[in-house]
PDB file of N, CA, C and O in Angstrom:
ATOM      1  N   UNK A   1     174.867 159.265  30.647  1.00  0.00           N
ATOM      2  CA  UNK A   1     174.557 160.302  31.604  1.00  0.00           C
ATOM      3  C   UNK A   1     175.746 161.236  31.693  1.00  0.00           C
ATOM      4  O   UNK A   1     176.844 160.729  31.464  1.00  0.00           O
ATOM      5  N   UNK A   2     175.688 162.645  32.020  1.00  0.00           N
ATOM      6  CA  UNK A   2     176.595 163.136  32.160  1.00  0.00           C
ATOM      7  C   UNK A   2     176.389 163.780  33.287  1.00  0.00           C
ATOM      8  O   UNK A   2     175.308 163.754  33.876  1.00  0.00           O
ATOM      9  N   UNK A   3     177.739 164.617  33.810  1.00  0.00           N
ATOM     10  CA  UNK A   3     177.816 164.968  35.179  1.00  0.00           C
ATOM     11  C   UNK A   3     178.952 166.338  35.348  1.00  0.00           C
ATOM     12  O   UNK A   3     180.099 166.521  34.939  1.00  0.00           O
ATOM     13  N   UNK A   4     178.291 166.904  35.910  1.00  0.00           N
ATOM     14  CA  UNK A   4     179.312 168.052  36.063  1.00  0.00           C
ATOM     15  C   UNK A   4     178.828 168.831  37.575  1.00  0.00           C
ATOM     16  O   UNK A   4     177.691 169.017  38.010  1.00  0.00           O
ATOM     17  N   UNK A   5     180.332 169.238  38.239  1.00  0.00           N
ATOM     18  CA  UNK A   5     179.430 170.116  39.795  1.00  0.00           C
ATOM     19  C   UNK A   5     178.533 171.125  39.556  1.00  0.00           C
ATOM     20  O   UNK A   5     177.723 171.378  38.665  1.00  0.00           O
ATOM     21  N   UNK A   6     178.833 171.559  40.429  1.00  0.00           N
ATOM     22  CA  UNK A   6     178.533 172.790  40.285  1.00  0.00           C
ATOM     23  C   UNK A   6     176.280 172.527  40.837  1.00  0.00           C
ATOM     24  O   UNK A   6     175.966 171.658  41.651  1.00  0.00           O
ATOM     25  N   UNK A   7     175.438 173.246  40.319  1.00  0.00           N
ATOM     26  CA  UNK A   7     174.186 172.988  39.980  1.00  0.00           C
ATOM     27  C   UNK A   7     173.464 171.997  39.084  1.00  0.00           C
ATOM     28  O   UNK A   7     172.354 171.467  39.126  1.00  0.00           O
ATOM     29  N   UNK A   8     174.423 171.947  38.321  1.00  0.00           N
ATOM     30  CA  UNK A   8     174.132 170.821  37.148  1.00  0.00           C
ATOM     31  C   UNK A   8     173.939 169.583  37.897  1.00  0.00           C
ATOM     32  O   UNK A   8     172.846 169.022  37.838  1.00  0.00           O
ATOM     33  N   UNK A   9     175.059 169.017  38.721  1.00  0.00           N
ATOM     34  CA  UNK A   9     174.867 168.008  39.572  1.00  0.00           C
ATOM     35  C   UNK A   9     174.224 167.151  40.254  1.00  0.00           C
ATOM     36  O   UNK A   9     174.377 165.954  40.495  1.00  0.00           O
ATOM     37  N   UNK A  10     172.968 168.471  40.725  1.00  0.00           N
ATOM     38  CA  UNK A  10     172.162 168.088  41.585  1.00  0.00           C
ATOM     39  C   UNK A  10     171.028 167.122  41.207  1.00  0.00           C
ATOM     40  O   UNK A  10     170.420 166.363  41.962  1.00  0.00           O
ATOM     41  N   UNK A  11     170.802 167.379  39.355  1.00  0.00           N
ATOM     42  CA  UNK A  11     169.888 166.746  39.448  1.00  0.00           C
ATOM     43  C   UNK A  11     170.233 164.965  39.036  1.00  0.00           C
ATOM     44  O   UNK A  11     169.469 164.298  38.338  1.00  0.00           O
ATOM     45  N   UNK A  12     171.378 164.491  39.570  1.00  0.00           N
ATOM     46  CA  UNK A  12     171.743 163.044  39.607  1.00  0.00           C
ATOM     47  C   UNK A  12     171.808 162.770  40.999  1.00  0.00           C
ATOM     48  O   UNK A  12     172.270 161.683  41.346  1.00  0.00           O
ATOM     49  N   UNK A  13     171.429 163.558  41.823  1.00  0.00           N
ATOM     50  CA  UNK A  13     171.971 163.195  43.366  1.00  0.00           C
ATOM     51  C   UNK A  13     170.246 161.517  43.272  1.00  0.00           C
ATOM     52  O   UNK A  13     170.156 160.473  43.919  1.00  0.00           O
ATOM     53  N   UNK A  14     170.092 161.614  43.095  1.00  0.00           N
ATOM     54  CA  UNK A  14     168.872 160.722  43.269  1.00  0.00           C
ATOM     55  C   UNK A  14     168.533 160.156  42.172  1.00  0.00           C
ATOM     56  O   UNK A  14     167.328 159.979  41.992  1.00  0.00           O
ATOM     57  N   UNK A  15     169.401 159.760  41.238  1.00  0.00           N
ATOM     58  CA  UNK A  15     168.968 159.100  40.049  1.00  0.00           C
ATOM     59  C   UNK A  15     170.041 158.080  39.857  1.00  0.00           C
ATOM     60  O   UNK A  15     171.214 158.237  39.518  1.00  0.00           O
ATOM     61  N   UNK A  16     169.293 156.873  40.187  1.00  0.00           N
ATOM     62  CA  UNK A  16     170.662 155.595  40.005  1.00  0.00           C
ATOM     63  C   UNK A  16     169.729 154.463  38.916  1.00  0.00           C
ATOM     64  O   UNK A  16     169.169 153.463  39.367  1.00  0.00           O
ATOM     65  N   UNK A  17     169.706 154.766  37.752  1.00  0.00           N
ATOM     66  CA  UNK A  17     169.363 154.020  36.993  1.00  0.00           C
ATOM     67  C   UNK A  17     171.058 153.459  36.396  1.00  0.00           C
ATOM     68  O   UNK A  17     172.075 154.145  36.494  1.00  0.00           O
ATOM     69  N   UNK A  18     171.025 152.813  36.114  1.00  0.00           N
ATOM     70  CA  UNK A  18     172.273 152.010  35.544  1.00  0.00           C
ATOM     71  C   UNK A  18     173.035 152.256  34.107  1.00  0.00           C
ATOM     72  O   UNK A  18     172.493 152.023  33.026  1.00  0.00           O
ATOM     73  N   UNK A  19     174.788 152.918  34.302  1.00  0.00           N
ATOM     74  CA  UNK A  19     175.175 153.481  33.334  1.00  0.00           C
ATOM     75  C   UNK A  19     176.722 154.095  33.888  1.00  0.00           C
ATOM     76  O   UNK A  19     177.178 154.139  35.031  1.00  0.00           O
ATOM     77  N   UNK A  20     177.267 154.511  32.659  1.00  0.00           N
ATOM     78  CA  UNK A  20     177.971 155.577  33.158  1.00  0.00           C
ATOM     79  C   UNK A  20     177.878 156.933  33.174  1.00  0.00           C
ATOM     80  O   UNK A  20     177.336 157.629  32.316  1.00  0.00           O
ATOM     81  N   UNK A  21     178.515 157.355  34.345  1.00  0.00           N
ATOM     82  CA  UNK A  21     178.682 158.804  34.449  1.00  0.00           C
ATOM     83  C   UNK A  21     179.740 159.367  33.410  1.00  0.00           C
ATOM     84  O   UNK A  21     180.659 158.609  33.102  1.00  0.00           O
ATOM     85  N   UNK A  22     179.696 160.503  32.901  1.00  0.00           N
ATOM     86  CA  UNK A  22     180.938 160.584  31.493  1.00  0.00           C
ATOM     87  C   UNK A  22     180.521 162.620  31.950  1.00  0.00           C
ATOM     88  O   UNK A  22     179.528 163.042  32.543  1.00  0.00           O
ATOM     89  N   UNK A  23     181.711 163.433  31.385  1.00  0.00           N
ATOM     90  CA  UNK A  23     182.064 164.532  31.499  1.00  0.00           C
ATOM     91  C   UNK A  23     181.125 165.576  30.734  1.00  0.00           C
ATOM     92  O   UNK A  23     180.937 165.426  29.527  1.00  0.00           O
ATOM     93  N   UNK A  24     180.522 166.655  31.447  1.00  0.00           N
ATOM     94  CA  UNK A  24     179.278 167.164  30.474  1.00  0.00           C
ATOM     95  C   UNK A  24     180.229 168.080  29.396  1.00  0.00           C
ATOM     96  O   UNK A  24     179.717 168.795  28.535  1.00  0.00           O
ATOM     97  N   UNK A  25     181.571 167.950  29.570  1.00  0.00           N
ATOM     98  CA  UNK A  25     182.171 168.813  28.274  1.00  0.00           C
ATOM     99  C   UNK A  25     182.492 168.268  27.248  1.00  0.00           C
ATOM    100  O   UNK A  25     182.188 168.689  26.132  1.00  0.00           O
ATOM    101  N   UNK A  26     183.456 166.792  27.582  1.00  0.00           N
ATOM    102  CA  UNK A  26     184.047 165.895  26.442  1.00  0.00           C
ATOM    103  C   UNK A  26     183.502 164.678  26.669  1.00  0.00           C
ATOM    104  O   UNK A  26     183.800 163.923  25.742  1.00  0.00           O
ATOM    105  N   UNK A  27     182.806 164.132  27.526  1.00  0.00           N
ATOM    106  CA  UNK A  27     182.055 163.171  27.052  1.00  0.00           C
ATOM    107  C   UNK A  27     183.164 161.690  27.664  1.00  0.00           C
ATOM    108  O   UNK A  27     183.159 160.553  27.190  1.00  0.00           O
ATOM    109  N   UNK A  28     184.015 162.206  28.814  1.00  0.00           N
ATOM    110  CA  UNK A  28     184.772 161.501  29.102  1.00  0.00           C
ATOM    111  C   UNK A  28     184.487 160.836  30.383  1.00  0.00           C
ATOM    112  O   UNK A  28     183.985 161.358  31.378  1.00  0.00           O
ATOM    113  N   UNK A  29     184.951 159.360  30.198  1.00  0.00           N
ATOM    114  CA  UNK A  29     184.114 158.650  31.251  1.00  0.00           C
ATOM    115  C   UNK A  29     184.801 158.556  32.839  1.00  0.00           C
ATOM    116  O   UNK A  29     185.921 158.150  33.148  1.00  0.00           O
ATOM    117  N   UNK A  30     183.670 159.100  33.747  1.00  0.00           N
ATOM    118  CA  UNK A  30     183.906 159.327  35.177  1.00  0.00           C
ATOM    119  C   UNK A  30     183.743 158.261  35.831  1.00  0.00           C
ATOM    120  O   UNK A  30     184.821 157.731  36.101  1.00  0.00           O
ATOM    121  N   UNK A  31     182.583 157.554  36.314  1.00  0.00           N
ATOM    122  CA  UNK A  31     182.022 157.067  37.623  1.00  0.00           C
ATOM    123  C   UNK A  31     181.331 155.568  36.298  1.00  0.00           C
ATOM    124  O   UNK A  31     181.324 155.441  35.074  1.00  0.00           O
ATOM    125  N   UNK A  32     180.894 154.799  37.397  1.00  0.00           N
ATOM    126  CA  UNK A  32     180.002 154.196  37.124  1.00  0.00           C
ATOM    127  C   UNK A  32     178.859 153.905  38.463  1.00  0.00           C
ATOM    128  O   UNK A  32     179.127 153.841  39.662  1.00  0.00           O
ATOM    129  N   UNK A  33     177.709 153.783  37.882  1.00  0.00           N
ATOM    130  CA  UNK A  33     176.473 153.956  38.707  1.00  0.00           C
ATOM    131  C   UNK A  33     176.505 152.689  39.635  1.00  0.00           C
ATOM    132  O   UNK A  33     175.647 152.605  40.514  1.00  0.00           O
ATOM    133  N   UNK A  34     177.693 151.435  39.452  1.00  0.00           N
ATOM    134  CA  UNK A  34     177.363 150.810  40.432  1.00  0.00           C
ATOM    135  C   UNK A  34     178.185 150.984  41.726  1.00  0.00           C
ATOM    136  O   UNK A  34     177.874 150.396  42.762  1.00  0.00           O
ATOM    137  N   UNK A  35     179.547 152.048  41.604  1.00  0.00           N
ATOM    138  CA  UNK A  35     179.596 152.846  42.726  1.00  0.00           C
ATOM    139  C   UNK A  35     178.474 154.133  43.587  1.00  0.00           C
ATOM    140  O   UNK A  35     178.583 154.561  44.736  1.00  0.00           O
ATOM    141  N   UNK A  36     177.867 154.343  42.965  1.00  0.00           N
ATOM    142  CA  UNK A  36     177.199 155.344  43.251  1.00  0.00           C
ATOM    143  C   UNK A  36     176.493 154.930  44.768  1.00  0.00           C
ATOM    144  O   UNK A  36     176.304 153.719  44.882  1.00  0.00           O
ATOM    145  N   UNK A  37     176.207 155.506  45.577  1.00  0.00           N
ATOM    146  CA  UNK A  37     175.348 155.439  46.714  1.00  0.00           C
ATOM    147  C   UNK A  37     174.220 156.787  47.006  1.00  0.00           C
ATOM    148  O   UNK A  37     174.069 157.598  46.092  1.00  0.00           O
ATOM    149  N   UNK A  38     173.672 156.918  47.944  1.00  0.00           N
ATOM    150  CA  UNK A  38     172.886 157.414  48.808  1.00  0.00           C
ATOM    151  C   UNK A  38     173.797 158.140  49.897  1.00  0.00           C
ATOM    152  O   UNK A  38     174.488 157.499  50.689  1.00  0.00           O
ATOM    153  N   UNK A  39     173.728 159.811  49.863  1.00  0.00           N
ATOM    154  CA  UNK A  39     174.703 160.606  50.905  1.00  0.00           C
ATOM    155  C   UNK A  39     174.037 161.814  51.437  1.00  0.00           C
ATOM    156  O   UNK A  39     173.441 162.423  50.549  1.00  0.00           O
ATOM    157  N   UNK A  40     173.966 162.266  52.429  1.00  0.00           N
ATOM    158  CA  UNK A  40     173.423 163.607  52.533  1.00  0.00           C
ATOM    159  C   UNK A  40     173.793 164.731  52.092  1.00  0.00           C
ATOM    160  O   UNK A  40     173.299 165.778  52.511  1.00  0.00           O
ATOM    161  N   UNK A  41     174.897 164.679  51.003  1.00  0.00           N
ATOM    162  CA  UNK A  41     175.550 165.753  50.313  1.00  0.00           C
ATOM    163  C   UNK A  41     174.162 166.077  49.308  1.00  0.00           C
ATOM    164  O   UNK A  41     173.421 165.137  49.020  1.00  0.00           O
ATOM    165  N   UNK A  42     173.864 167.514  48.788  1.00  0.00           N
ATOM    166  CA  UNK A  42     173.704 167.694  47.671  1.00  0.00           C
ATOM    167  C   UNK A  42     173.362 167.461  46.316  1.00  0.00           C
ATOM    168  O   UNK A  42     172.456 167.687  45.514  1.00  0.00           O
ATOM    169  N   UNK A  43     174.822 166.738  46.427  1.00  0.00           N
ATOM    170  CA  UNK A  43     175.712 166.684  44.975  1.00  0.00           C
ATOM    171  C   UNK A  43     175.508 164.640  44.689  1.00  0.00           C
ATOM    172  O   UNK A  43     175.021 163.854  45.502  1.00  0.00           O
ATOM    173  N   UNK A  44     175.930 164.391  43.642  1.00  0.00           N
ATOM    174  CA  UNK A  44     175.731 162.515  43.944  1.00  0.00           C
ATOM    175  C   UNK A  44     177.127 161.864  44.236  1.00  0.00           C
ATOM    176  O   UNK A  44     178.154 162.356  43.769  1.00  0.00           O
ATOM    177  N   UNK A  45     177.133 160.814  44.972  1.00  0.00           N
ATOM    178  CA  UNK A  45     177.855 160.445  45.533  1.00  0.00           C
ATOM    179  C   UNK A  45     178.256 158.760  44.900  1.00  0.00           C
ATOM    180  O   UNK A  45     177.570 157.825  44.486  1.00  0.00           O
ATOM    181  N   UNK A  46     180.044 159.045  45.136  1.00  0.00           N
ATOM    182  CA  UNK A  46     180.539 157.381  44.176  1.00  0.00           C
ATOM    183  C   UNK A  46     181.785 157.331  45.740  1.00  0.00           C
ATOM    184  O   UNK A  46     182.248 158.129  46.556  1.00  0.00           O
ATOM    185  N   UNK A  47     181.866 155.908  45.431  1.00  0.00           N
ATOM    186  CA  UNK A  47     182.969 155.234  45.688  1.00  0.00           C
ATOM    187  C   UNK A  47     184.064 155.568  45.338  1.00  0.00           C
ATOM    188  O   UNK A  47     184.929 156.302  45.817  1.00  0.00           O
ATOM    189  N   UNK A  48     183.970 154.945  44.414  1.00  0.00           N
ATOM    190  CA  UNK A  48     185.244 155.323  42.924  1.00  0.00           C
ATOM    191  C   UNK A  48     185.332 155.814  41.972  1.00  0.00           C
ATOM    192  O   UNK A  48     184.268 156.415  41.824  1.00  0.00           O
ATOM    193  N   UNK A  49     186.004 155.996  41.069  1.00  0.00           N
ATOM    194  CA  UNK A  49     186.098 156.620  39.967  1.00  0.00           C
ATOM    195  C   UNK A  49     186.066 155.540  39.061  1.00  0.00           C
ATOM    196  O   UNK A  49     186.468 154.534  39.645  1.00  0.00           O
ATOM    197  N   UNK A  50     185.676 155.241  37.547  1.00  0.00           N
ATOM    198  CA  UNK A  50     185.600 154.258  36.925  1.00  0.00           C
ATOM    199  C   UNK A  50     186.906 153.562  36.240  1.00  0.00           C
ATOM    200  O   UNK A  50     187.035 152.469  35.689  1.00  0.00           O
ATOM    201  N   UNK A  51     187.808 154.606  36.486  1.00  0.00           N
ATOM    202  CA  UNK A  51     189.231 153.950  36.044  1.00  0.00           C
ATOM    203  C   UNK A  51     190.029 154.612  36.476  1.00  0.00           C
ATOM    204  O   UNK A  51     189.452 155.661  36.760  1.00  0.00           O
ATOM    205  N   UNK A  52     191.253 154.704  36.779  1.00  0.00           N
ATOM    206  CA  UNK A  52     192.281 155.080  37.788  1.00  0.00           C
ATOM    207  C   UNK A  52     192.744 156.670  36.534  1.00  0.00           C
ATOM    208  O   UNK A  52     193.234 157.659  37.080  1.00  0.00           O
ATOM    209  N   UNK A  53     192.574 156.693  35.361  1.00  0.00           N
ATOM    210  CA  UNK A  53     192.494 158.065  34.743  1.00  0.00           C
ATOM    211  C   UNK A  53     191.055 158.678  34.130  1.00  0.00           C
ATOM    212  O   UNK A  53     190.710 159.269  33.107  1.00  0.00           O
ATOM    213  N   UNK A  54     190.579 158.311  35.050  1.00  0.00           N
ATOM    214  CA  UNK A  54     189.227 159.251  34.625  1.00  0.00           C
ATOM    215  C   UNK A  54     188.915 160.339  35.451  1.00  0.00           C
ATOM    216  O   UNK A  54     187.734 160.687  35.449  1.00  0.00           O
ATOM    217  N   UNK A  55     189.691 160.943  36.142  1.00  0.00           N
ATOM    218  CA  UNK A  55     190.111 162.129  36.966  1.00  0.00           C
ATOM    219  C   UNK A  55     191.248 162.263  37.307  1.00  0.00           C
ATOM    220  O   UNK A  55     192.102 161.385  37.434  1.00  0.00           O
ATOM    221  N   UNK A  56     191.361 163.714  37.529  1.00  0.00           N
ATOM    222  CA  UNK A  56     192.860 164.372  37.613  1.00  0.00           C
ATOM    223  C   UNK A  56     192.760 164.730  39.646  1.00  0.00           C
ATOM    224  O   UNK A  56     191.720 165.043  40.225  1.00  0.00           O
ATOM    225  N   UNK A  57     193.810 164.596  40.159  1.00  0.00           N
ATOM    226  CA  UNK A  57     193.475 165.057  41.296  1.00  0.00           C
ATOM    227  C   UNK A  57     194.794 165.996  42.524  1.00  0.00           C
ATOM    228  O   UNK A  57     195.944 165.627  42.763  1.00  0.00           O
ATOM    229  N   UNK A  58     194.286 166.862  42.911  1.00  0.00           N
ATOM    230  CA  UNK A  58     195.196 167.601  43.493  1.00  0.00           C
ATOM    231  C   UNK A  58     195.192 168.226  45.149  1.00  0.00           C
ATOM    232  O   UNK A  58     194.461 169.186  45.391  1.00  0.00           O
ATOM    233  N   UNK A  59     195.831 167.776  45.973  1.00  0.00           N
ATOM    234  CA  UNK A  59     195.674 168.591  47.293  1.00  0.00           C
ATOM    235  C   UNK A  59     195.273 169.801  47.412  1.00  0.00           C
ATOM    236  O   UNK A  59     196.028 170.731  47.129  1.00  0.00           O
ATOM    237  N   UNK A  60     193.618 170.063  47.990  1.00  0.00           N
ATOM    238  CA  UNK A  60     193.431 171.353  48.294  1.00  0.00           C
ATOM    239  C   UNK A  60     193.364 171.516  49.553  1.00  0.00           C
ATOM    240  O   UNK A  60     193.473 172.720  49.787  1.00  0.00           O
ATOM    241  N   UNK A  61     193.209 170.770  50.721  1.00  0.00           N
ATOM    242  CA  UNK A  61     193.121 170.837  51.942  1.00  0.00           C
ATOM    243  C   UNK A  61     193.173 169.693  52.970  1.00  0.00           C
ATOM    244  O   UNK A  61     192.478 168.796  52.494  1.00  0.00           O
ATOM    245  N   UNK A  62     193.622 169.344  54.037  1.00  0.00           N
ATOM    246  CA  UNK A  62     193.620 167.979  54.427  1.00  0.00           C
ATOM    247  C   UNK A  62     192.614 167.338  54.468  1.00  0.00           C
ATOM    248  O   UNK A  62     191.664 167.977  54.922  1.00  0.00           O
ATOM    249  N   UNK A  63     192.319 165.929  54.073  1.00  0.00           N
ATOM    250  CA  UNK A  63     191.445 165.114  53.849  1.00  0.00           C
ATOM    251  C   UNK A  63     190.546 165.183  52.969  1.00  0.00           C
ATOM    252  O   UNK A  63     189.531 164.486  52.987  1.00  0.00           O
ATOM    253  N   UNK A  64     190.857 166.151  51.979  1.00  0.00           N
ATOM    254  CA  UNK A  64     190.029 166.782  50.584  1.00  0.00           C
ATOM    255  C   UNK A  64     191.083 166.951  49.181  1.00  0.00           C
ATOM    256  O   UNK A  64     192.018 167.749  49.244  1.00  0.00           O
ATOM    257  N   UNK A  65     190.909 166.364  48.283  1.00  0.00           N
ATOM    258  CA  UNK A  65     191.535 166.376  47.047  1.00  0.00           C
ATOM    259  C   UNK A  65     190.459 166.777  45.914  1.00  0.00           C
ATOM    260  O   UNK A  65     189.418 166.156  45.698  1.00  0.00           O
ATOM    261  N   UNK A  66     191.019 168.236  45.046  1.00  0.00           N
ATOM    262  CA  UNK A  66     190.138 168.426  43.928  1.00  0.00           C
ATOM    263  C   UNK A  66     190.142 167.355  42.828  1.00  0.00           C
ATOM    264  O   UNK A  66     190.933 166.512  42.404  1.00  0.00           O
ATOM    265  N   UNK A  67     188.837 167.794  42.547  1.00  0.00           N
ATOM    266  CA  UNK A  67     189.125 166.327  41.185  1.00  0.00           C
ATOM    267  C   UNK A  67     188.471 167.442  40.077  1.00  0.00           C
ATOM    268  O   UNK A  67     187.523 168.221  40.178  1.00  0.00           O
ATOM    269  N   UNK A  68     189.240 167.209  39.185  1.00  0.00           N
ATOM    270  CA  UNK A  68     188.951 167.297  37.881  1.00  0.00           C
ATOM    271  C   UNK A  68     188.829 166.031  36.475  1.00  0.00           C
ATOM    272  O   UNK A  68     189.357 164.929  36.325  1.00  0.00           O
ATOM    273  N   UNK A  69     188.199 166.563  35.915  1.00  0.00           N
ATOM    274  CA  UNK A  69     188.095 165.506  34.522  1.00  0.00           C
ATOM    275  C   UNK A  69     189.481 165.349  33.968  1.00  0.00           C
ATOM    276  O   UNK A  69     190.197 166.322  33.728  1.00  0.00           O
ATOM    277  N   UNK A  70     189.892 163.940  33.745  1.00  0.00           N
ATOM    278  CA  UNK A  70     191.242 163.262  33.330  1.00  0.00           C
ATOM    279  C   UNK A  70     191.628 163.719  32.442  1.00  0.00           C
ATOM    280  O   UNK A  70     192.814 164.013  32.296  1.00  0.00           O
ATOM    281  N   UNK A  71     190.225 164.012  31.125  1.00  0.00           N
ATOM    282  CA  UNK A  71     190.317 164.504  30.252  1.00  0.00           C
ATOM    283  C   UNK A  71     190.641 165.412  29.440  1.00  0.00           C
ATOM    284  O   UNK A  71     191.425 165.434  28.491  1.00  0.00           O
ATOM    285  N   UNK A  72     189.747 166.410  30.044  1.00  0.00           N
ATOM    286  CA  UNK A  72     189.927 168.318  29.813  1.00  0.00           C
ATOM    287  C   UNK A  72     189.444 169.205  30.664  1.00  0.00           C
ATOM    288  O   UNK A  72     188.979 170.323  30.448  1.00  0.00           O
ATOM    289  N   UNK A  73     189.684 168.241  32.289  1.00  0.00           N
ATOM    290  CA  UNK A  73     189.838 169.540  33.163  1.00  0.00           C
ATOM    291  C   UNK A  73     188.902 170.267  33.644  1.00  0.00           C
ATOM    292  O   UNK A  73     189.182 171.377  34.096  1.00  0.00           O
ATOM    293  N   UNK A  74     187.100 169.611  33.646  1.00  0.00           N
ATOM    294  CA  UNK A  74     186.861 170.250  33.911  1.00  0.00           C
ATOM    295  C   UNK A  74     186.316 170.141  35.927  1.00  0.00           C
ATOM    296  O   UNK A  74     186.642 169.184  36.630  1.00  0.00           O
ATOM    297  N   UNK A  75     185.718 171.008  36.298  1.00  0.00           N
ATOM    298  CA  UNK A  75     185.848 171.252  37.867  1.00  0.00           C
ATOM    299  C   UNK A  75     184.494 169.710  37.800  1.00  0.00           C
ATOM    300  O   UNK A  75     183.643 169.463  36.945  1.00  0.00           O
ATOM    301  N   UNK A  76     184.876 168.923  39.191  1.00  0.00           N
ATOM    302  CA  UNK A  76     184.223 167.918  39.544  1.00  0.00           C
ATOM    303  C   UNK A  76     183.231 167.915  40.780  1.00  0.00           C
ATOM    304  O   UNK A  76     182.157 167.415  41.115  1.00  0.00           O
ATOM    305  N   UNK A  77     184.609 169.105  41.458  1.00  0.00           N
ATOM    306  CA  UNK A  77     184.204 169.077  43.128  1.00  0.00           C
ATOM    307  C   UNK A  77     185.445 168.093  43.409  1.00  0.00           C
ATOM    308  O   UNK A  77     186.222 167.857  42.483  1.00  0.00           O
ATOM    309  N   UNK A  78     185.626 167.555  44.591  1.00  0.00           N
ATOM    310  CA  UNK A  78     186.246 167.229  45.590  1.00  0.00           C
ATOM    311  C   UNK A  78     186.304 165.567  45.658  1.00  0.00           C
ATOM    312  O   UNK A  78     185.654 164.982  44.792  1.00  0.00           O
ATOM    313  N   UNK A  79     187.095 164.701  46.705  1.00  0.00           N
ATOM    314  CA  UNK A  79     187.030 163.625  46.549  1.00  0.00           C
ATOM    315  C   UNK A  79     187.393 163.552  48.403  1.00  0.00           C
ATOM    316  O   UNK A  79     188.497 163.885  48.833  1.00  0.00           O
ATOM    317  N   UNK A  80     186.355 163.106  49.242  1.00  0.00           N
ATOM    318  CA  UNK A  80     186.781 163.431  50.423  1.00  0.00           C
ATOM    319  C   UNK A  80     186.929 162.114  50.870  1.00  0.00           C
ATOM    320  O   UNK A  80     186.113 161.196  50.951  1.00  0.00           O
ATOM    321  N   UNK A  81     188.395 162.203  51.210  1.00  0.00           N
ATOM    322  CA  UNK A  81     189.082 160.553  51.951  1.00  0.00           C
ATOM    323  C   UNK A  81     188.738 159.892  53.149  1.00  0.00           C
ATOM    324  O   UNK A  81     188.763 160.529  54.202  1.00  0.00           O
ATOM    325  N   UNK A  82     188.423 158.713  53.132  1.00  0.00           N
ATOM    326  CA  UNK A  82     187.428 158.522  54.224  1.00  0.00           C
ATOM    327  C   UNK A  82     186.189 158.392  54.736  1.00  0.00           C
ATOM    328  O   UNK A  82     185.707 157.552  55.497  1.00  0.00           O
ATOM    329  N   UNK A  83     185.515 159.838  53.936  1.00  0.00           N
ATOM    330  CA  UNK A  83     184.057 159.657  54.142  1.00  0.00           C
ATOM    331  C   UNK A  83     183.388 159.035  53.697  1.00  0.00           C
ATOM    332  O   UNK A  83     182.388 159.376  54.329  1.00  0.00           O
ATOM    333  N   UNK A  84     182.880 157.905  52.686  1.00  0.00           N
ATOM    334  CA  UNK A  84     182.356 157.348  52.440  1.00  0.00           C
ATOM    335  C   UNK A  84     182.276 156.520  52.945  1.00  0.00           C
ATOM    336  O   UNK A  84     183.043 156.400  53.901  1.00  0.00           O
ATOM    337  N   UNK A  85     181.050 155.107  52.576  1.00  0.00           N
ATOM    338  CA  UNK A  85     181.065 153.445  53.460  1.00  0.00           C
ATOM    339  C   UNK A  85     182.125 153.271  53.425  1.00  0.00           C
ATOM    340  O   UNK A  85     183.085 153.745  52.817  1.00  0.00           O
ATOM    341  N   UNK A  86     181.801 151.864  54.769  1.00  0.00           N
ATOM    342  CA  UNK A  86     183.441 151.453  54.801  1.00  0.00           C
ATOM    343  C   UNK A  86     184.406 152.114  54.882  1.00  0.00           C
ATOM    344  O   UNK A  86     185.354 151.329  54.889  1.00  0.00           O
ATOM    345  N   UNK A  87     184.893 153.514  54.976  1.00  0.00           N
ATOM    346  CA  UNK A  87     185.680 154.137  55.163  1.00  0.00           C
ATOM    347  C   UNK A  87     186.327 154.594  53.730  1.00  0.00           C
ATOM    348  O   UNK A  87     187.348 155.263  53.570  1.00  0.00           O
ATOM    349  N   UNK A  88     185.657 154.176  52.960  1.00  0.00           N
ATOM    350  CA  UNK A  88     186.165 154.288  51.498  1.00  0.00           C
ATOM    351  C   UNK A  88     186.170 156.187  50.983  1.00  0.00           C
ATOM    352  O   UNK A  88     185.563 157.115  51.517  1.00  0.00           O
ATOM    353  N   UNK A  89     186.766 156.196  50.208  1.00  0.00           N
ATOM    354  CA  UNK A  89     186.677 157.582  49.823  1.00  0.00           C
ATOM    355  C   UNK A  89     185.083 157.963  48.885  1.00  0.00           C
ATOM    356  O   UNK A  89     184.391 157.281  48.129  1.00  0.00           O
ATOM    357  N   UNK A  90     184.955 159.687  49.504  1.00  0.00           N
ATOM    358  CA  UNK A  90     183.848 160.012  48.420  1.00  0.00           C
ATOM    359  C   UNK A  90     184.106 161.035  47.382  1.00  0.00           C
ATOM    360  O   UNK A  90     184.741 162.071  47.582  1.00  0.00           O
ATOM    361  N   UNK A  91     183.631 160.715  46.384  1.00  0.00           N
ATOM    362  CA  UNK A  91     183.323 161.846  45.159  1.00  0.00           C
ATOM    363  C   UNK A  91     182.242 162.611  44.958  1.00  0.00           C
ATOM    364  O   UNK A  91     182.201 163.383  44.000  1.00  0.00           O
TER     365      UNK A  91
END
């Protein structure tokens, strides 16, 4: 599966068949679907990221970090600290 923000996105917000999420440019691996949950965002929603370099990430505002692909950079959307279950962070 691949995944990218933006519009493209949307159409995984509701699709949790079992797999990984991987980068719609290089094919580089993001998420895995057994973080994934159910969110009123939009966009689809993870826990985690599937490995501690499978995104790049940078302060854009308090309690919000951009994420980009680890890989080659490309735009992810956001990683908002906190909001998720458990208090866990969301992507």
């Amino acid at each position: 599966m691949s995944f990218c923000a933006w519009k493209k996105g949307e159409k995984y917000r509701d699709h949790f068949d079992h797999g990984i999420y991987v980068c719609s440019k290089c094919d580089h691996p993001l998420f895995s679907s057994e973080t994934k949950y159910t969110h009123d965002s939009p966009w689809p929603a993870f826990t985690s990221t599937l490995r501690e370099d499978s995104v790049a990430k940078r302060e854009e505002k308090p309690g919000a970090l951009k994420v980009t692909c680890g890989s080659c950079g490309n735009g992810l959307g956001h990683e908002f600290i906190g909001d998720g279950p458990k208090g866990k962070s969301r992507f």
